[in-house]
C-alpha positions as CSV (number, residue, x, y, z in Angstrom):
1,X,-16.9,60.0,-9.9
2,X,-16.4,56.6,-11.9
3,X,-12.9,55.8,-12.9
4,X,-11.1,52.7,-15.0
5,X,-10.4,51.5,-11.3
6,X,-13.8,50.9,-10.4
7,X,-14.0,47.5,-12.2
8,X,-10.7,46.2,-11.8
9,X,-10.9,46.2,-8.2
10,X,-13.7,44.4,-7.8
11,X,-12.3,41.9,-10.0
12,X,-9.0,41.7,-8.0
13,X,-10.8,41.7,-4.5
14,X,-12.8,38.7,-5.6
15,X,-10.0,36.6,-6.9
16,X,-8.8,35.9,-3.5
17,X,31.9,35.7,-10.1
18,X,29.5,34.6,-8.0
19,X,26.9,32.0,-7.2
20,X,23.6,30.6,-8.5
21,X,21.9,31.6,-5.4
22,X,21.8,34.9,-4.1
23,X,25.3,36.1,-4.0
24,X,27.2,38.3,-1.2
25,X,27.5,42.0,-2.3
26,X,29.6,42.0,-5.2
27,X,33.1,43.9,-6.0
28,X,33.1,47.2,-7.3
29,X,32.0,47.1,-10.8
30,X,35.7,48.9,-11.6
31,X,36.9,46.2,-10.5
32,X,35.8,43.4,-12.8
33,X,38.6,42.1,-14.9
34,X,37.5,41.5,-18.5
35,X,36.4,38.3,-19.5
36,X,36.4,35.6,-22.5
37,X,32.7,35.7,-23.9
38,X,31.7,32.2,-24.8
39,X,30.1,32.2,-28.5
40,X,29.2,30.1,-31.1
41,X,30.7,30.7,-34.3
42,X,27.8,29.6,-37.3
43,X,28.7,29.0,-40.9
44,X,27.2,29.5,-44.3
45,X,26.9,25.5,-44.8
46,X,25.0,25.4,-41.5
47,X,28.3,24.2,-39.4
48,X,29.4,26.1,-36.3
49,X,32.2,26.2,-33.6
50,X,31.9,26.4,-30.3
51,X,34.8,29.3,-29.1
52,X,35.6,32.3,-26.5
53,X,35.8,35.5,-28.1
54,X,38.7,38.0,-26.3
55,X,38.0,40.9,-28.3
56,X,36.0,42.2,-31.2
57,X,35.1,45.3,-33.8
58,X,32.6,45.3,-36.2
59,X,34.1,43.5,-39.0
60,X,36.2,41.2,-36.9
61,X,36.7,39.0,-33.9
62,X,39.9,37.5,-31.7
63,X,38.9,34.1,-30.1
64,X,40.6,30.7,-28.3
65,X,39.2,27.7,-29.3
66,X,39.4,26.8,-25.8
67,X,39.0,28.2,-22.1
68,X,42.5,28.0,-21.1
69,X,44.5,28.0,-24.2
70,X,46.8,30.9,-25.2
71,X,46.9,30.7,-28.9
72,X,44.1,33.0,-30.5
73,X,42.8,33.3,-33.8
74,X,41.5,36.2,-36.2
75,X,38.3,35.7,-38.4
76,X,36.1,38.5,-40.6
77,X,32.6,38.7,-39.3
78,X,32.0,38.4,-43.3
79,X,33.6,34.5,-43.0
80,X,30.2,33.8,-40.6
81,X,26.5,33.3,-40.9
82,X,26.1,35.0,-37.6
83,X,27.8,34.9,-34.1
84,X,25.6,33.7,-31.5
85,X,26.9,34.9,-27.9
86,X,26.0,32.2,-24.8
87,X,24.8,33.4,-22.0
88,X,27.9,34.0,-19.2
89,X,27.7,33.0,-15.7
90,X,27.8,36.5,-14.4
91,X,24.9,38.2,-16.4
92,X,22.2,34.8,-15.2
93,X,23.3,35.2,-11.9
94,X,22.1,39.2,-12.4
95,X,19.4,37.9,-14.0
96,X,18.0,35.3,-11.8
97,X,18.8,38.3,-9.0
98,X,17.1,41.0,-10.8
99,X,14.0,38.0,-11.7
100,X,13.8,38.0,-7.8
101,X,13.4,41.7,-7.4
102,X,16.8,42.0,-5.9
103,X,17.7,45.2,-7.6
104,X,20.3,46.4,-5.5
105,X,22.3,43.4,-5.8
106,X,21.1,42.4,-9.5
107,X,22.8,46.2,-10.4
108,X,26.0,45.7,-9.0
109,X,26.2,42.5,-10.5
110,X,25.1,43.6,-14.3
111,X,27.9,46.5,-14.0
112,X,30.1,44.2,-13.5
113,X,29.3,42.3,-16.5
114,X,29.3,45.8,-18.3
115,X,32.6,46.1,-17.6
116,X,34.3,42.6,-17.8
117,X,32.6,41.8,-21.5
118,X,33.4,45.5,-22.6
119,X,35.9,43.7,-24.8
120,X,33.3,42.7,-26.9
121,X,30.9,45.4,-27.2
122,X,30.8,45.6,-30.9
123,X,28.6,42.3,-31.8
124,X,24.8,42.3,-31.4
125,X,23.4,41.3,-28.6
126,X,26.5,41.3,-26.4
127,X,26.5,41.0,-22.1
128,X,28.3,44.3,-21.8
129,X,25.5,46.1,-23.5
130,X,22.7,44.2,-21.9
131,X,24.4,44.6,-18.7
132,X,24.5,48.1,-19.1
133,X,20.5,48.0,-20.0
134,X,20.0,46.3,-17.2
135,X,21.6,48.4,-14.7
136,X,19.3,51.0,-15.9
137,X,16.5,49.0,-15.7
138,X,17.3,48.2,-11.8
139,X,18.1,51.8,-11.2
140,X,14.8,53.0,-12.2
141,X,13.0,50.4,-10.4
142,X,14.8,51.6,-7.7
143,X,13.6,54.6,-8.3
144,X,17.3,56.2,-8.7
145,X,16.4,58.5,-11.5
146,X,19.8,60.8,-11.0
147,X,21.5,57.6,-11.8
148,X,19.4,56.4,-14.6
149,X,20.1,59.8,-16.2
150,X,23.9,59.5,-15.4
151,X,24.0,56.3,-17.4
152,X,22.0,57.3,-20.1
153,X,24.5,59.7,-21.4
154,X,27.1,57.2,-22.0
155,X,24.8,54.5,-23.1
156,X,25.2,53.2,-26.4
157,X,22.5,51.2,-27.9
158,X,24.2,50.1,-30.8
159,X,24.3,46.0,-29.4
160,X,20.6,45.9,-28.8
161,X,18.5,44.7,-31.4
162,X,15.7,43.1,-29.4
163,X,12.5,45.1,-29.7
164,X,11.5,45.5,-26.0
165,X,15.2,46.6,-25.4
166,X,14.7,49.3,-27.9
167,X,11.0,50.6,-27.1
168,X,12.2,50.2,-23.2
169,X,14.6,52.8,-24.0
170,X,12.2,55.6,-25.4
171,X,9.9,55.1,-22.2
172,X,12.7,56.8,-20.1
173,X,11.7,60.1,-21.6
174,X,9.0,59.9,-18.9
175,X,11.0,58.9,-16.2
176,X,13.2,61.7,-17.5
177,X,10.7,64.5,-17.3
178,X,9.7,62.9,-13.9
179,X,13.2,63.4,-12.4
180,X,12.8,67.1,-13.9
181,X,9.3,68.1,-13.0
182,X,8.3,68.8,-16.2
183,X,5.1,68.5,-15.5
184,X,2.9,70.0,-18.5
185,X,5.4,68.4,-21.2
186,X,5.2,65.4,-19.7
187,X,1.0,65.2,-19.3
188,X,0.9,66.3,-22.6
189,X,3.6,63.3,-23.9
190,X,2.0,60.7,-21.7
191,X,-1.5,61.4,-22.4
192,X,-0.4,60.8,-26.2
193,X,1.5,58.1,-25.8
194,X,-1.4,56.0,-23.7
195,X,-3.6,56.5,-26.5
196,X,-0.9,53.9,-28.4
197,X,-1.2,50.2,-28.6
198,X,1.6,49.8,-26.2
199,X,2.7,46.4,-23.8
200,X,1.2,46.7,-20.2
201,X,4.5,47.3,-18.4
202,X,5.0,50.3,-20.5
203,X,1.6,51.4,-19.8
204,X,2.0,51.5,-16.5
205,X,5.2,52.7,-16.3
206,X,3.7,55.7,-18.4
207,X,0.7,56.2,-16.5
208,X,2.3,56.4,-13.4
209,X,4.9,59.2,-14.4
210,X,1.9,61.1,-15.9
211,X,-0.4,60.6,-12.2
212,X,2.6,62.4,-10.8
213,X,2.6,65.5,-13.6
214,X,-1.2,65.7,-12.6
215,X,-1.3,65.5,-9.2
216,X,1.7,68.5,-9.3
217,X,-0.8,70.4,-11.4
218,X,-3.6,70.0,-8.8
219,X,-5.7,67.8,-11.2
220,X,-6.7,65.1,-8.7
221,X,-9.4,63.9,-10.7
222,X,-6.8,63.0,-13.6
223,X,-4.1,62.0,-11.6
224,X,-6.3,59.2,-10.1
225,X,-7.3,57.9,-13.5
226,X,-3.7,58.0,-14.6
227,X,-2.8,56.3,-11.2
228,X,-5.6,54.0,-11.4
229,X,-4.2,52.7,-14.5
230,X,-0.3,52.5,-13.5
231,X,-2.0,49.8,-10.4
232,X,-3.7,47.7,-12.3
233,X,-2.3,48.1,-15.8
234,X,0.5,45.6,-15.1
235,X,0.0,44.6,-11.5
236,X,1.8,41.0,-11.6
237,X,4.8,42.1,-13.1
238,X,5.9,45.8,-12.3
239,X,5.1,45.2,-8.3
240,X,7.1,48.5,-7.1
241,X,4.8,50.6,-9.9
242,X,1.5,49.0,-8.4
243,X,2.9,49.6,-4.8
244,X,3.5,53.1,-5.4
245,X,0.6,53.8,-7.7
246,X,-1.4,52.5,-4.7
247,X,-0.2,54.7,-2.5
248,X,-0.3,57.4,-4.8
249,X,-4.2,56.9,-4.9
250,X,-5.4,56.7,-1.3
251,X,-2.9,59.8,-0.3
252,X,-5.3,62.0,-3.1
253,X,-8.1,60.6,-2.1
254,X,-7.5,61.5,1.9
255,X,-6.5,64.9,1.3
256,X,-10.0,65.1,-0.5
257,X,-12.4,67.5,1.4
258,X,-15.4,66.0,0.3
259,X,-13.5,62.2,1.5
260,X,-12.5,63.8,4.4
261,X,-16.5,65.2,5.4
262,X,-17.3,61.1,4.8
263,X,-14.9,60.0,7.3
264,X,-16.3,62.2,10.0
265,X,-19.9,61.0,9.2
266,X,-19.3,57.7,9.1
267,X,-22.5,55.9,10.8
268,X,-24.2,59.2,11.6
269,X,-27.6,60.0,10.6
270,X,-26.3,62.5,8.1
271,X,-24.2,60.1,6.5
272,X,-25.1,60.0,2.7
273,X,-23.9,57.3,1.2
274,X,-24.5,58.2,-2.6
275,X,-22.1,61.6,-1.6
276,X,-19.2,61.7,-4.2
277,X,-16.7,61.9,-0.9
278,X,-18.3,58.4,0.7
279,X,-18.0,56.9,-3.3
280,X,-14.4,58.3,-3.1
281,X,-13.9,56.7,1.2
282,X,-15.1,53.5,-0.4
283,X,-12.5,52.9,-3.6
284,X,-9.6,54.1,-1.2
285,X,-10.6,51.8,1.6
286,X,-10.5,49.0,-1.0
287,X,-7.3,50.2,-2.1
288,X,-6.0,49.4,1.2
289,X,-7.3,46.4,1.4
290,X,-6.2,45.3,-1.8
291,X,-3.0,46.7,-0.6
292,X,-2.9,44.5,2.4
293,X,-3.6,41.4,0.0
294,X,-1.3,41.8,-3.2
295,X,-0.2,45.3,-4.0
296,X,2.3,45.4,-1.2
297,X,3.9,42.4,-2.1
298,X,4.1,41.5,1.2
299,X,5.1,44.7,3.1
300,X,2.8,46.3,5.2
301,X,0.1,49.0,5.0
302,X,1.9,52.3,5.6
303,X,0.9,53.6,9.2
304,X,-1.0,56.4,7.7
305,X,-3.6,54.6,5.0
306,X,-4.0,51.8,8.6
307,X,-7.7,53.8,9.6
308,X,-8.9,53.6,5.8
309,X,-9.0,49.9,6.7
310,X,-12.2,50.6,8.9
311,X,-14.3,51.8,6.1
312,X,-14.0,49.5,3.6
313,X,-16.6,47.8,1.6
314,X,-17.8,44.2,2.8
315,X,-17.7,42.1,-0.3
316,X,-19.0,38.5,0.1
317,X,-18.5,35.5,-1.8
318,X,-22.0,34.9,-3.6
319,X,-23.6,31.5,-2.2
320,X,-23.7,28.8,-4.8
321,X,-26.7,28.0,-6.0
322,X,-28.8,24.6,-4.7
323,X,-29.5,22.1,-7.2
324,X,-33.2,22.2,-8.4
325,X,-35.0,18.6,-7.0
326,X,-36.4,17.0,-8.9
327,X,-40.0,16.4,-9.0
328,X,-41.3,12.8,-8.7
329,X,-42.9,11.6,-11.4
330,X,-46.8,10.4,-11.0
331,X,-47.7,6.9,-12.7
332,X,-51.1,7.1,-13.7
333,X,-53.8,4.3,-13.3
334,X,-54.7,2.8,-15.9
């Protein structure tokens, strides 16, 4: 049996309050006192003032024109062209954590910025709803999906109004259905939903949930495809999707009986190497190699996929071609 992978892998085996840095585990989001939210107040006329917001609705904001003062000033949102919120200390720091794949410690540190610009959780775009986000966001890449539902019910999406927020936010229907084993639903939603013109990080994300719906419905051959395409779909950038996706694909292929029949002929006179089960021996053996190479990102190859290592396929750099020489040219006599 061919699948999507077939190509891709031999493409991939042949390209050979806190700091900046990481900080120590943060406070308990509860306690993170609320916080001024640096903004930049722009005018009608194209003029704009640099201020730190205190508090705010939807038709109004509190603000100091500086850090430290104590007198504050009221102004209609209807007085401004738009209020453009700087990024705060906290949330980069989360950022530049969560960039990293810290998750644990990116999470701790977005709730805190949940919670200390809560203040200001009316205007567009503000760091108590994006630190909200992306606490989800590090909770399902850390594959907490008791917490990710947890947070969804309180979430309010109201201060998002960037696109890939927004769509993120409808993908967690899978991960959703995943936590539930919902198993036919979701197949039947994912399968759908892949047929969409959707970014590769959402593909993958989708892909995977659905492998895991067909593997539960003993459907190997579709859960490898829909596997198949979580690992490579977005390989560079969701790292703990092609990891597990990975794994995901040489664990169905080893509990294959027609695999497991290659394995024990392996160099034997009755080995057949057009057999479907040898086929099969050679894509998960180049699984873990690939997993050895990349799709680990840097961990080892669990103890049980180690013996696939022995069968797989030698692949060898072509030799470049030698220049032509060329032929000497014969004067004639004249």
């Amino acid at each position: 049996m061919k699948t999507i992978f077939s190509l891709a892998i031999t493409a991939l085996a042949l390209s050979a309050s806190v700091h900046a840095q990481a900080p120590a585990a943060p406070a308990a989001p509860a306690a993170a006192a609320a916080q001024q939210a640096p903004a930049m107040l722009i005018y009608d006329d194209g003029t704009s003032d640099n201020v730190f917001i205190i508090a705010a609705t939807k038709t109004q904001i509190r603000y100091k024109t500086t850090a430290q003062g104590l007198d504050t000033e009221d102004m209609n949102l209807s007085e401004l062209s738009s209020v453009y919120l700087l990024e705060p200390k906290m949330f980069r720091d989360a950022m530049e954590l969560y960039q990293g794949r810290k998750y644990a410690e990116a999470k701790e540190l977005f709730a805190q910025a949940k919670v200390a610009y809560k203040p200001t959780s009316a205007l567009d775009n503000n760091y108590s709803t994006l630190g909200a986000f992306y606490e989800m966001e590090c909770m399902r890449r850390l594959g907490d999906l008791e917490g990710l539902a947890k947070a969804l019910e309180g979430f309010r999406k109201d201060g998002l109004t960037r696109e890939h927020h927004i769509s993120q936010l409808e993908i967690y229907v899978f991960w959703d259905a995943l936590r539930t084993k919902s198993w036919d639903r979701l197949a039947a939603l994912g399968e759908a939903r892949l047929q969409e013109k959707i970014p590769s990080y959402q593909r993958a994300q989708i892909a995977f949930c659905v492998g895991h719906a067909y593997e539960a419905l003993k459907q190997p051959s579709k859960a490898l495809n829909a596997f198949n395409t979580a690992m490579v779909a977005d390989i560079g950038a969701t790292e703990e999707i092609a990891d597990q996706a990975a794994q995901a694909v040489m664990r169905i292929h080893q509990a294959n009986e027609e695999v497991q029949m290659a394995i024990k002929l392996w160099g034997t006179e009755d080995e057949n190497k057009n057999s479907t089960g040898y086929m099969h021996l050679q894509e998960a053996a180049s699984v873990a190699a690939l997993y050895d190479l990349t799709l680990g990102g840097g961990k080892k190859l669990p103890s049980q996929f180690v013996p696939l290592l022995k069968f797989k396929p030698n692949i060898t750099k072509p030799e470049p071609e030698k220049p032509k020489e060329e032929t000497p040219e014969v004067k004639k006599e004249g």
